[in-house]
C-alpha positions in Angstrom: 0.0 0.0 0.0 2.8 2.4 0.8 4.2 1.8 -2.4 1.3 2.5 -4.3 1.1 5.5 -2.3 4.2 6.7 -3.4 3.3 5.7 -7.3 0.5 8.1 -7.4 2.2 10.8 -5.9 4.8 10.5 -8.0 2.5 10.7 -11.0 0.1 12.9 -10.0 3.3 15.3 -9.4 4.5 15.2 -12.9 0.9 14.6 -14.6 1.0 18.4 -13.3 4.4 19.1 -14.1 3.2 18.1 -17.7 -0.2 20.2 -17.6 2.0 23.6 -16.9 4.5 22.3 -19.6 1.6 22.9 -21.8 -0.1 25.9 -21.1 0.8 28.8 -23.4 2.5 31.2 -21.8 1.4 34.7 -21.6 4.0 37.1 -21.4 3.8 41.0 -21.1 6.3 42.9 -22.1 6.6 46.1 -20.6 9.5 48.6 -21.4 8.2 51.7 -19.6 7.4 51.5 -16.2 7.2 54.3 -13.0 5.3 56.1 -10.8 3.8 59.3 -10.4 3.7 61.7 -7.1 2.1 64.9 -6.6 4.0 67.6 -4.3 2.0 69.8 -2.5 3.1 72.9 -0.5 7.0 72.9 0.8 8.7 69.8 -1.0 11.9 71.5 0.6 14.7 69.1 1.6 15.1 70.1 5.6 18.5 69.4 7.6 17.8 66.4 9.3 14.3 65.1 7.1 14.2 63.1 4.3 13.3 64.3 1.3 9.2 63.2 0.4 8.4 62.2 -3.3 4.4 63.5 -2.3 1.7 61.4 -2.4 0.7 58.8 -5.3 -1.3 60.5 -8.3 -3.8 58.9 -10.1 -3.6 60.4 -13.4 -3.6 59.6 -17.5 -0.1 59.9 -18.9 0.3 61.0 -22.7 3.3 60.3 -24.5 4.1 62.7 -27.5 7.2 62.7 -30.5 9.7 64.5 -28.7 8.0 68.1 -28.3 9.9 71.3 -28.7 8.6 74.0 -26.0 7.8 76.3 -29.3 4.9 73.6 -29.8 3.4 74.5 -26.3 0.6 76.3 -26.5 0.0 78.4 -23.4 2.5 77.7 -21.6 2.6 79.1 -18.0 5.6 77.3 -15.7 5.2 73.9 -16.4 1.5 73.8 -17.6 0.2 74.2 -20.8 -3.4 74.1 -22.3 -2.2 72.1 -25.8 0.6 70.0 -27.3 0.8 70.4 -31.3 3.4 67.2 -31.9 1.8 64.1 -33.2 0.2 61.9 -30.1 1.7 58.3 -29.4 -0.5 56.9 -26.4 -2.0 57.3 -23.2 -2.4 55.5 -20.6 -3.3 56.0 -17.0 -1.5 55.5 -13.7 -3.6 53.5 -10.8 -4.6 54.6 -7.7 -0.9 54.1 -6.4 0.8 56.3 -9.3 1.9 52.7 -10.8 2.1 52.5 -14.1 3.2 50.5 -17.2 3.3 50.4 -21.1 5.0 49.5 -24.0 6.6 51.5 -26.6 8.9 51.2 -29.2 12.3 52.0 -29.2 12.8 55.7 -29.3 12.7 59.3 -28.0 9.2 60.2 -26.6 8.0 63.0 -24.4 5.7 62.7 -21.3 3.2 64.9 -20.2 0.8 64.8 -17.4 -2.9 65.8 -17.0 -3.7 67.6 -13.9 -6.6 69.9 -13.0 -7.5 70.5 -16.8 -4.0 71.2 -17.9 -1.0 69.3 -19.4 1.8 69.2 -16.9 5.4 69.1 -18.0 7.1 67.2 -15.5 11.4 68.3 -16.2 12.4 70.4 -19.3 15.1 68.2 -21.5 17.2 71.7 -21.7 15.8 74.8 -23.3 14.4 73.5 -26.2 12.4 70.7 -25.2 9.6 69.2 -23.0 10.2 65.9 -20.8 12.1 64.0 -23.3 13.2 60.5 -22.7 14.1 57.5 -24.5 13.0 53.4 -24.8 16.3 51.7 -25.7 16.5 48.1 -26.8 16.3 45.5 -24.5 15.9 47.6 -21.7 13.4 48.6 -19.5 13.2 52.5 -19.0 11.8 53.9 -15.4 10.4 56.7 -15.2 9.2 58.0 -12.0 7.1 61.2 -12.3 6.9 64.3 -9.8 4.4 66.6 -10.6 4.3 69.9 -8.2 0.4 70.7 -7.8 -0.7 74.3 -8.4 -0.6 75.0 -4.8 3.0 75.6 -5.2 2.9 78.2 -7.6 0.0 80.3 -6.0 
């Protein structure tokens, strides 16, 4: 009895080993990833405090040819009220600020909708918005700090 026992958990072992084996497997490939925070009020670094990212945003995220700040319209700070460069995508963080997509390789920018307006989240110089790049074989992160209007009141 024992070693019968043994026989069927043996098979029963690989019967499921064999069953996985099987199953197509579904595999997501993400090559832009991050998170996005909103800053409210004093963001200062303080001697002895560590620095806070803000709280998680939940947001939409657009993703645009790399934009030149001429093709801004509006553009107040780090707000504007439209982007004239041809649209890739959007997609939207959750309620953590997670997020996740997949582009192809090449130089996007990323902008950010909050209270009615685009948000520009880092200039890439003075020329262009929030540019950044999906290289080959590589993931890209891309953590997102977006300082609410509070600040600039």
């Amino acid at each position: 009895m024992e070693n019968f026992l043994k026989y069927m958990l043996k098979a029963s072992l690989l019967f499921s080993m064999m069953a996985c084996a099987s199953l197509p497997k579904q595999q997501f490939q993400y090559n832009l990833m991050g998170q996005v925070f909103e800053q409210k009020y004093n963001t200062m670094p303080q001697a002895g405090i560590a620095s806070k990212k803000g709280i998680p945003l939940a947001t939409m995220i657009y993703i645009f040819t790399p934009t030149k700040v001429q093709q801004l319209e509006n553009l107040n700070g780090a707000y504007c009220s439209q982007i004239n460069s041809s649209f890739i995508t959007s997609f939207v963080s959750d309620s953590l600020g997670y997020y996740r997509s997949k582009l192809n390789i090449g130089k996007y920018s990323v902008f950010v909708k909050y209270e009615d307006k685009y948000y520009i989240p880092y200039f890439s110089g003075a020329e262009w918005a929030a540019i950044f790049e999906v290289k080959e074989n590589e993931k890209t992160e891309l953590n997102i700090l977006v300082n609410s209007l509070t600040n600039n009141q």
